[in-house]
C-alpha positions in Angstrom: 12.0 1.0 47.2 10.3 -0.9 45.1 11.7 -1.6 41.5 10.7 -0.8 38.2 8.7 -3.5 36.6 9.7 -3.6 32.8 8.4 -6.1 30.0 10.8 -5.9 26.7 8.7 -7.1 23.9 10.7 -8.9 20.9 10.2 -11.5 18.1 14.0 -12.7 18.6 16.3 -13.0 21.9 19.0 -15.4 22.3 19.5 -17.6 23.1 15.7 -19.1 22.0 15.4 -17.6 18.7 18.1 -15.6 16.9 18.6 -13.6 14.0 20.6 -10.9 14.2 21.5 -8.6 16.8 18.1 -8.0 18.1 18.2 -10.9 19.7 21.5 -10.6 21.7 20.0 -7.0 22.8 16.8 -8.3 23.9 18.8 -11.7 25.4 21.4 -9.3 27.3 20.2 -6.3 28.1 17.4 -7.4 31.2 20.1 -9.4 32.7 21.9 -6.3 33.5 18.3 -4.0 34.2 18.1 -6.9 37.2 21.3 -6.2 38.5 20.9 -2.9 38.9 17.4 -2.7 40.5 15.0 -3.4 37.7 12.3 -6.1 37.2 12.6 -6.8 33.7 11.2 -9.5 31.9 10.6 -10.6 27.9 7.6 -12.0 26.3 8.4 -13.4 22.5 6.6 -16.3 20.3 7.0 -19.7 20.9 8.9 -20.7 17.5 9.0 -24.4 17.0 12.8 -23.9 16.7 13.0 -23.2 20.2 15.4 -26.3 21.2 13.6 -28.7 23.1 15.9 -28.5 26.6 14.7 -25.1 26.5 11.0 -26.4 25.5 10.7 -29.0 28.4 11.4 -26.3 31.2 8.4 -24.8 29.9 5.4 -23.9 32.5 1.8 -23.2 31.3 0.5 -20.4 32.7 -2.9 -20.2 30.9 -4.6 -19.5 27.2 -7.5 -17.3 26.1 -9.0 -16.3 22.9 -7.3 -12.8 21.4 -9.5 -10.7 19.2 -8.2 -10.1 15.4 -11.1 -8.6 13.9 -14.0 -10.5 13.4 -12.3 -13.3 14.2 -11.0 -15.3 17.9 -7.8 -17.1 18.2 -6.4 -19.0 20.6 -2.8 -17.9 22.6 -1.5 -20.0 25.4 1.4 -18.2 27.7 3.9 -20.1 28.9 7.3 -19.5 31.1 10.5 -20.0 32.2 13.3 -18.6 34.2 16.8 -18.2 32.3 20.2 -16.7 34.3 17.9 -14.9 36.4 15.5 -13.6 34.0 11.5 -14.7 33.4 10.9 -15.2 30.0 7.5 -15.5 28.4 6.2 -17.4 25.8 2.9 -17.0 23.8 2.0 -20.1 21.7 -0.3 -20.6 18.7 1.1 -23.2 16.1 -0.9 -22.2 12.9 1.5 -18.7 13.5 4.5 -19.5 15.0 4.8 -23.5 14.3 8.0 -23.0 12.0 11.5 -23.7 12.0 12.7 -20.3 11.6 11.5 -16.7 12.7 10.3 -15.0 9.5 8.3 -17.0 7.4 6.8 -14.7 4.4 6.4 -10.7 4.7 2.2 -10.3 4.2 1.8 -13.6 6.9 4.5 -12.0 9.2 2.6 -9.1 8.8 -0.5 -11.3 10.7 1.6 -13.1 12.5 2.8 -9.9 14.9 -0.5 -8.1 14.3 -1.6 -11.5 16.8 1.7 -11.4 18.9 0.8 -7.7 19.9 -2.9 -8.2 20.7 -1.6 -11.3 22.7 1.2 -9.5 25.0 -1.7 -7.2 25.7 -4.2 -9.8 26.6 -2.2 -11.3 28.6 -0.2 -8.7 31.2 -1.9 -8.6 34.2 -3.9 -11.5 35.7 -1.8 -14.5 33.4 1.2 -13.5 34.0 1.1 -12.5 37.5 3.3 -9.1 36.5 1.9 -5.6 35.7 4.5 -3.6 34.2 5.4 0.2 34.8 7.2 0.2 31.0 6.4 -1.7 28.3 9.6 -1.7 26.0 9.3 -3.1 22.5 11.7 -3.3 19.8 11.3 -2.6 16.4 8.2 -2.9 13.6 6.9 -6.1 15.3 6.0 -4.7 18.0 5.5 -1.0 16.9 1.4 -1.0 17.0 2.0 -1.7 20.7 1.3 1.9 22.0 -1.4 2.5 19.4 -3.4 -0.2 20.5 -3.3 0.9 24.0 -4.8 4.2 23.2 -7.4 2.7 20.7 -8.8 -0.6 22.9 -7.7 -0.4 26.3 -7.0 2.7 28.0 -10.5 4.2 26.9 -11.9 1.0 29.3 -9.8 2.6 32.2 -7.3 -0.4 31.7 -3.2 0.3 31.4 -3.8 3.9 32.3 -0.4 4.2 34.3 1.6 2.4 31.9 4.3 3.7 29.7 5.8 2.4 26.5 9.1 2.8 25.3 10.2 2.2 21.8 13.6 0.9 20.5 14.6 1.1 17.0 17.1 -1.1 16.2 16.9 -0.9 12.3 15.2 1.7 10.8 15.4 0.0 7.1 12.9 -2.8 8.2 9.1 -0.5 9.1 6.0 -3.2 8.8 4.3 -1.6 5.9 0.8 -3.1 4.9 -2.3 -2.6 3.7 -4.7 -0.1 5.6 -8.0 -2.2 4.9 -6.2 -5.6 6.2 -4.6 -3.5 9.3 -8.3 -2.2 10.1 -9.3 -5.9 9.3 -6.6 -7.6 12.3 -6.5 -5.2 14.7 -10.0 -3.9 14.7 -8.6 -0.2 14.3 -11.1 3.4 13.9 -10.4 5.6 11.2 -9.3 8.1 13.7 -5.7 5.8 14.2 -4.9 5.5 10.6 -3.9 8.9 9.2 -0.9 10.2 7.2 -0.1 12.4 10.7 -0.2 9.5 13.1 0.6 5.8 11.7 0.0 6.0 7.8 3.4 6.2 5.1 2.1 7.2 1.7 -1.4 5.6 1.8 -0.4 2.5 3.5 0.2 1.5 7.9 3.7 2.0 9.1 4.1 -0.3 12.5 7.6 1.6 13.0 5.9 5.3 12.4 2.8 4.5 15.3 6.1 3.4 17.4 7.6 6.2 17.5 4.6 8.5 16.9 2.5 6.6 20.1 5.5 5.6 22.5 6.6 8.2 25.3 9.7 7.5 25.2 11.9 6.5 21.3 15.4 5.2 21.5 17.6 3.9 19.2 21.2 1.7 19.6 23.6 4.6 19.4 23.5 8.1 20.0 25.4 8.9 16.4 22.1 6.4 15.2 20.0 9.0 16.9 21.3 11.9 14.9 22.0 10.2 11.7 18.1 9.2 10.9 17.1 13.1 11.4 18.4 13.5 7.6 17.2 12.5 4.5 20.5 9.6 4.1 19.9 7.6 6.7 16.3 8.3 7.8 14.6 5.6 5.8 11.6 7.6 4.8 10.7 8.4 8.5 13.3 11.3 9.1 10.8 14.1 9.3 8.6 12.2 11.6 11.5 11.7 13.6 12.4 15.5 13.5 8.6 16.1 14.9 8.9 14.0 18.1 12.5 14.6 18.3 12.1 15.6 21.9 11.6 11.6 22.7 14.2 10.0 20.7 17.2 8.9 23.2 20.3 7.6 22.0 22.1 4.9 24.4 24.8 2.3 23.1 24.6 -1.7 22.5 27.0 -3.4 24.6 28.1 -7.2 24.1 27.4 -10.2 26.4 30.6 -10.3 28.6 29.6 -14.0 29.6 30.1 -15.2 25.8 32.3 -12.7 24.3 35.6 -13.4 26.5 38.4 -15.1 25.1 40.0 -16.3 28.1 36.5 -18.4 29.2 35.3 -19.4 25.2 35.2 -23.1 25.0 35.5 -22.8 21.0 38.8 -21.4 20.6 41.7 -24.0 20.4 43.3 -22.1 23.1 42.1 -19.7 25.8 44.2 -16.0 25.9 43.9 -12.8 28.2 45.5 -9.3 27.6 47.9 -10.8 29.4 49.7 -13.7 27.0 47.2 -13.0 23.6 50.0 -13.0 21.1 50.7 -16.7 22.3 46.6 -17.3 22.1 46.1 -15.4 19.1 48.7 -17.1 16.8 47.5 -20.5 18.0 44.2 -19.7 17.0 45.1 -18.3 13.8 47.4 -21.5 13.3 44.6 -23.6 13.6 42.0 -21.6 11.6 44.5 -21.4 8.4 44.9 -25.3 8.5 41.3 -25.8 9.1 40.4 -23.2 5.8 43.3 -24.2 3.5 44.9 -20.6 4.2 48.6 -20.9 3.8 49.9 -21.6 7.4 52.0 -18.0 7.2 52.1 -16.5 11.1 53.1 -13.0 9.2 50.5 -12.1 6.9 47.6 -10.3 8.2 44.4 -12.4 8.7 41.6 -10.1 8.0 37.5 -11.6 8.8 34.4 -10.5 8.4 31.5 -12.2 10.1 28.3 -10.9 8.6 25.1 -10.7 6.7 26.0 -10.6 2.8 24.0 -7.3 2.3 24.5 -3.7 0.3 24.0 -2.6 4.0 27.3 -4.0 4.9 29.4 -2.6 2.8 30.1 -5.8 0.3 29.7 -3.8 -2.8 33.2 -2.0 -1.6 34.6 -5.1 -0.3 33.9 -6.8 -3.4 35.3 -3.8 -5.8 38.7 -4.1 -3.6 38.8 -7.8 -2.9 41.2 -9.1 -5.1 43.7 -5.7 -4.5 43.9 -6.7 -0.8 44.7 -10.4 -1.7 47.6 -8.9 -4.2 48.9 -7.2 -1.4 49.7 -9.9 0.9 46.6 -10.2 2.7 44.6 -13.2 4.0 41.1 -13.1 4.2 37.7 -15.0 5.5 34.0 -14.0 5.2 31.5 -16.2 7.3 27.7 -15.5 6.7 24.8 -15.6 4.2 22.5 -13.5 2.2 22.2 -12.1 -1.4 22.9 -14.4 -4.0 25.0 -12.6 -6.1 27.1 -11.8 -3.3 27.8 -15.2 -2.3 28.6 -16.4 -5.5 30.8 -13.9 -6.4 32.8 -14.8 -3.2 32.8 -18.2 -3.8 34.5 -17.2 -7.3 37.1 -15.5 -5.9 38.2 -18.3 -3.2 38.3 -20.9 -5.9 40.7 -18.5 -7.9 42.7 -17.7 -4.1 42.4 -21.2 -2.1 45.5 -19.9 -0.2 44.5 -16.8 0.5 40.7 -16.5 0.4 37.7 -18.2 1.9 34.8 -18.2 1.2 32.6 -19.5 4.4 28.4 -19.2 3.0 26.8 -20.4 6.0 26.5 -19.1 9.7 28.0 -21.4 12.5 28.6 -19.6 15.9 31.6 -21.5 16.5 33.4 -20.6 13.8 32.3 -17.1 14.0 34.1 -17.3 17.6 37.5 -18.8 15.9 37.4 -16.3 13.6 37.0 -13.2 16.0 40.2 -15.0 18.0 42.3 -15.8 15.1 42.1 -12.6 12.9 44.4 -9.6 13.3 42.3 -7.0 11.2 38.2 -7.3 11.7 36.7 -5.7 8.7 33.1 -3.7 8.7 33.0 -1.3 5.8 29.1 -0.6 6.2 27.1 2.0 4.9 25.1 2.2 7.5 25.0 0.4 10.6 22.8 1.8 14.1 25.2 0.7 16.6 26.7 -2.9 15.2 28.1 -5.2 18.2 31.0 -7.1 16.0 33.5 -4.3 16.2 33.4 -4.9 20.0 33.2 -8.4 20.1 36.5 -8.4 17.6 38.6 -5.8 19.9 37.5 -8.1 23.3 39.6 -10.7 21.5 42.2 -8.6 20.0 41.6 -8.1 16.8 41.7 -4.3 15.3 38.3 -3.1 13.6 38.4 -1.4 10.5 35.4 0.6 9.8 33.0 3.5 8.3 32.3 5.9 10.4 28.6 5.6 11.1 26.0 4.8 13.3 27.9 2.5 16.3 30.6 2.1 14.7 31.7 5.9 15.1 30.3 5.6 18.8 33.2 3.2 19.7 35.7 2.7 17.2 38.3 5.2 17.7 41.0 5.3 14.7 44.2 5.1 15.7 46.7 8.8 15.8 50.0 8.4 14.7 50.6 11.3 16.2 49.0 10.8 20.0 48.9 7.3 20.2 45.3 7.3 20.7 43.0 4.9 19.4 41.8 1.3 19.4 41.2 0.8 15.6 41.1 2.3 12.3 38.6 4.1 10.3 37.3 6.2 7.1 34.8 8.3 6.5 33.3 8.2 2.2 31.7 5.3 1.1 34.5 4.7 -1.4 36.2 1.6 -2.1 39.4 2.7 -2.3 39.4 4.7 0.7 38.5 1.4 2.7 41.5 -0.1 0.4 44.2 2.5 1.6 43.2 2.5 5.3 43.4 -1.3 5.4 46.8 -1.1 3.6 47.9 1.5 6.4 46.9 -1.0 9.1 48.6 -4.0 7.4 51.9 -1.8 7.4 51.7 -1.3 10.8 50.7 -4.9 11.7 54.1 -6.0 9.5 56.4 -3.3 10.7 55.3 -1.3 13.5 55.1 -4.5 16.8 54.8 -2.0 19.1 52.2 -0.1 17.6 49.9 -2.8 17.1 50.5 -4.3 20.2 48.7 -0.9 21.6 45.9 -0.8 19.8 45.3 -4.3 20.6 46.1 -4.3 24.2 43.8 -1.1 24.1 41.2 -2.6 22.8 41.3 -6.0 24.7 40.5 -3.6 27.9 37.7 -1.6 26.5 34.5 -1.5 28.3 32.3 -3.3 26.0 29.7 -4.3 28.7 25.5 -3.5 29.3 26.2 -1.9 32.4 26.5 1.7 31.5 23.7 1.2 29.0 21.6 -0.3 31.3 21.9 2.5 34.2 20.9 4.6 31.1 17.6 2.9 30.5 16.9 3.3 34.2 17.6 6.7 33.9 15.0 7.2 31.1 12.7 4.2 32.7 12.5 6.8 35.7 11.4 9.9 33.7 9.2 9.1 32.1 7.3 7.3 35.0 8.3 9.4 37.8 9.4 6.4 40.0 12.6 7.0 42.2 16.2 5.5 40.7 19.4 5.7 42.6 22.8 5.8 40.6 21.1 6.8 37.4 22.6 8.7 34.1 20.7 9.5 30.9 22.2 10.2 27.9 20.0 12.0 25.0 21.8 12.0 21.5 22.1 15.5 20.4 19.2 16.8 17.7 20.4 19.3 14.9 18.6 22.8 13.9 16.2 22.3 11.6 18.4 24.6 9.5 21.2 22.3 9.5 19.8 18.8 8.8 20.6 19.3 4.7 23.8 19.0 5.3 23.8 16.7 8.5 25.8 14.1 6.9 28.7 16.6 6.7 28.1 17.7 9.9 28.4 14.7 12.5 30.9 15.4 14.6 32.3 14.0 18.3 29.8 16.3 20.0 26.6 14.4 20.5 26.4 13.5 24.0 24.7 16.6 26.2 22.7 17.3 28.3 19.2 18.7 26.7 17.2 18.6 23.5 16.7 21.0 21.3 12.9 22.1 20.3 12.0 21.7 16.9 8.8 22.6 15.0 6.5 20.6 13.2 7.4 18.8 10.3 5.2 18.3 7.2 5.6 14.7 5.7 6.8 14.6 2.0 4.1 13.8 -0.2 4.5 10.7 -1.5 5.4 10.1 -5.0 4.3 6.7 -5.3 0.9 5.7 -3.2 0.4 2.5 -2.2 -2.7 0.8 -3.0 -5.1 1.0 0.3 -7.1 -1.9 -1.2 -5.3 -5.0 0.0 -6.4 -8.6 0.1 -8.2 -9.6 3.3 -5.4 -11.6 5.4 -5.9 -15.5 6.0 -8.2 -15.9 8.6 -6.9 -18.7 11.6 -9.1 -21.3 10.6 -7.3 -21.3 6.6 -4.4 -24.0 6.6 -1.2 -21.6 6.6 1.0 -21.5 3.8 4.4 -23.8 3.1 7.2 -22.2 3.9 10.5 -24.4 3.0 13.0 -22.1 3.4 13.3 -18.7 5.2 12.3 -16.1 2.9 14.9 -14.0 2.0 13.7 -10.0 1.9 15.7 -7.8 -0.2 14.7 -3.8 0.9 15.8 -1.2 -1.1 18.0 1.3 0.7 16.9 5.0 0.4 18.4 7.1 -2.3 21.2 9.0 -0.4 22.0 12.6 -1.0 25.5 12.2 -1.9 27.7 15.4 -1.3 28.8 16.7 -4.5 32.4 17.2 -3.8 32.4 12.9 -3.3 30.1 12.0 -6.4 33.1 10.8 -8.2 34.7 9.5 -5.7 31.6 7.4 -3.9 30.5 6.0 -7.9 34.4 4.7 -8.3 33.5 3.1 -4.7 30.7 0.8 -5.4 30.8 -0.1 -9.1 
């Protein structure tokens, strides 16, 4: 039997370029297709910050001339194999000659408009490897599937082929210009309407995802509910309602290789479920002395290891901060992002040296220490599609405590007094105080319950964290929607709610969202908009125009979605996050 030939599509994947979690999904998840009777591969740009020992393994493969518009620009494709997987490369310095992945929203804009026509260019002949599903993942590569219907398959080429489309963020859509869209891509009139790939006048790369793919997914099957409703769906949740018959929801897992405490070369010393309290308190030990923490084996260490972003919860984590340090707590953060965040951190550890640190930068070893040394892991986001540190932190011991959304619901399990049940602990408001009492709950049992907390963190140290469930799941969905045979299969499709019921869907997520069919809903209208864009857009740079200076990463601030907020919490939710 022969296997099914997938290409995942991506602007990050670790360990080349990385971001955010995009790039570990992208970086794990073919390992795992291969292993269980897949061909999948990943095309991505060729960033200059690609480090060169992965640079020199390079081979070329070819280079042609890709169509934007009016305009011809040169891609070369190169490879390389990496733990079993064949990566490609596409290479054009005047786009992707930088030292970081995003450069400046309206050029990345360009920059992915080329990226797509290129992986389309080149499949086939160049690369040696026709695929049965092309899998892309978010807005970057979201034109994908409307450029197939609009310059290919009319010339009889890709007919057979299948797209599937992964949203990993919904927050993050590629919004531009519809004159400069028409300009780079060449597009009719008949591809760019409010029904298909327009938002309120202007072209949405993640709504011609999901509108033009067969198949939508998204990083948790609770993610897969949540943007039906007008809190979490981003503008998008009533085109999501109308092709709700494609949108699958399957779970992140971690990488197994790099996530495992008794094998991670950065922890001082190496622990199993077997002898982690020994492990744990040397690596808490070593990460107080090497903070300025007061070296106190007794108070709970609680991390975070994170973007600095309302969409992570830090307005709550700032309002109860300095409660948590008044109540015997230690606490790290390690990770950048708004401004006003990190300095109002950096505040607060020069006022609680002892207690507090305040860690503004990103080092991967340190974020390893850190998930080995805390006790309590702390994720209060507001939303968050599936979220991968809540698993790392339980592989190494330490308890999550989170809101229950998105992936964080799908495998954080809050502990029952009562039972016994439970790997971590949870709530369910966006309210500061509620995140305040649950974590003052967990401390108690950390400092006076042994037994109990040795439980929940032996429980969690033997979770199943891994791609291979997930994976079979993409197979499963790989083989429907192209009719080619899979053996050992499962799909699992994220449950829909009646059309009459999505109002209040926020209420109404519940444990039931696994089964076994989708529901049939009718045809949305969109909202109208209440603010057009302007449709007359400056023409983009044309590849011949020196590109612009870019010294530092740009740092894009999008503003979250105005959430419906149940009345019975208003008071409650505004004590929260002032």
């Amino acid at each position: 039997m022969n296997p099914i030939k997938v290409l995942l599509v991506s602007s990050e994947a670790a360990p080349f370029a990385k971001i955010g979690g995009l790039a570990d999904v992208v970086g794990s998840l073919p390992k795992d297709l291969n292993q269980n009777g897949c061909d999948a591969r990943i095309i991505m740009p060729l960033y200059q910050m690609i480090k060169k020992k992965y640079i020199n393994q390079l081979a070329f493969l070819g280079w042609k001339m890709v169509k934007m518009g009016w305009r011809s620009v040169y891609a070369g494709l190169f490879s390389m194999d990496y733990q079993g997987v064949t990566y490609y490369f596409i290479d054009n310095e005047y786009y992707f000659h930088y030292d970081q992945v995003y450069v400046e929203y309206v050029f990345d804009i360009e920059r992915y408009c080329f990226f797509q026509r290129a992986v389309l260019e080149f499949m086939g002949d160049f690369m040696n490897f026709l695929p049965d599903v092309l899998h892309g993942n978010d807005w970057q590569s979201g034109m994908i599937p409307l450029l197939l219907d609009a310059h290919y398959r009319p010339n009889g080429m890709f007919t057979d082929l299948k797209t599937v489309f992964t949203i990993h963020n919904l927050k993050y859509q590629g919004i531009h210009g519809v004159d400069a869209i028409k300009d780079l891509m060449d597009l009719p009139d008949a591809f760019l309407t409010e029904e298909l790939s327009l938002k309120e006048g202007a072209v949405n790369f993640m709504k011609a995802g999901i509108v033009y793919s067969n198949s939508v997914t998204t990083v948790s099957p609770t993610y897969a509910y949540e943007i039906m409703t007008d809190y979490y769906g981003e503008g998008l949740n009533n085109t999501l309602q109308r092709y709700a018959y494609k949108v699958t929801g399957i779970l992140n897992g971690i990488n197994s290789d790099e996530f495992d405490p008794s094998m991670d070369n950065y922890l001082p010393r190496k622990y199993s479920v077997d002898d982690y309290q020994a492990g744990k308190a040397a690596c808490k030990k070593a990460v107080q002395a090497e903070l300025g923490l007061e070296e106190n084996p007794g108070a709970p260490l609680c991390v975070m290891v994170t973007r600095l972003v309302d969409q992570k919860g830090m307005d709550l984590f700032l309002r109860v901060l300095e409660e948590m340090l008044f109540d015997g707590m230690q606490i790290v953060v390690l990770g950048t992002g708004n401004s006003f965040y990190e300095r109002a951190l950096v505040d607060i550890a020069k006022r609680n040296p002892q207690k507090f640190a305040a860690c503004i930068y990103y080092d991967n070893a340190m974020a390893h220490k850190l998930y080995a040394a805390g006790d309590i892991f702390l994720m209060p986001s507001l939303f968050e599609p599936c979220g991968l540190s809540q698993m790392i932190s339980m592989k190494y011991g330490t308890i999550p405590i989170v809101r229950e959304t998105g992936g964080l619901k799908d495998t954080v399990h809050p502990y029952n007094e009562y039972t016994g049940e439970g790997n971590g602990f949870s709530f369910a408001n966006i309210n500061a105080h509620e995140f305040l009492f649950v974590t003052k709950y967990a401390c108690d049992l950390y400092r006076h319950h042994k037994k109990v907390w040795d439980q929940l963190v032996i429980s969690g140290m033997n979770g199943d964290y891994t791609w291979t469930k997930s994976a079979l799941e993409y197979i499963g969905l790989y083989s429907l929607i192209t009719g080619i045979p899979a053996n050992e299969t499962q799909r699992v499709i994220a449950s829909i709610p009646e059309p009459k019921s999505l109002d209040r869907a926020v209420d109404a997520l519940d444990d039931k969202l696994i089964i076994d069919k989708v529901f049939d809903l009718p045809i949305y209208e969109e909202k109208p908009a209440s603010e057009k864009l302007t449709k007359t857009e400056s023409k983009a740079p044309a590849a011949t125009k020196t590109p612009p200076k870019v010294k530092n990463a740009v740092k894009t601030t999008n503003t979250a979605s105005k959430a419906k907020t149940k009345s019975k919490n208003k008071d409650n939710a505004k004590d929260g996050i002032k």
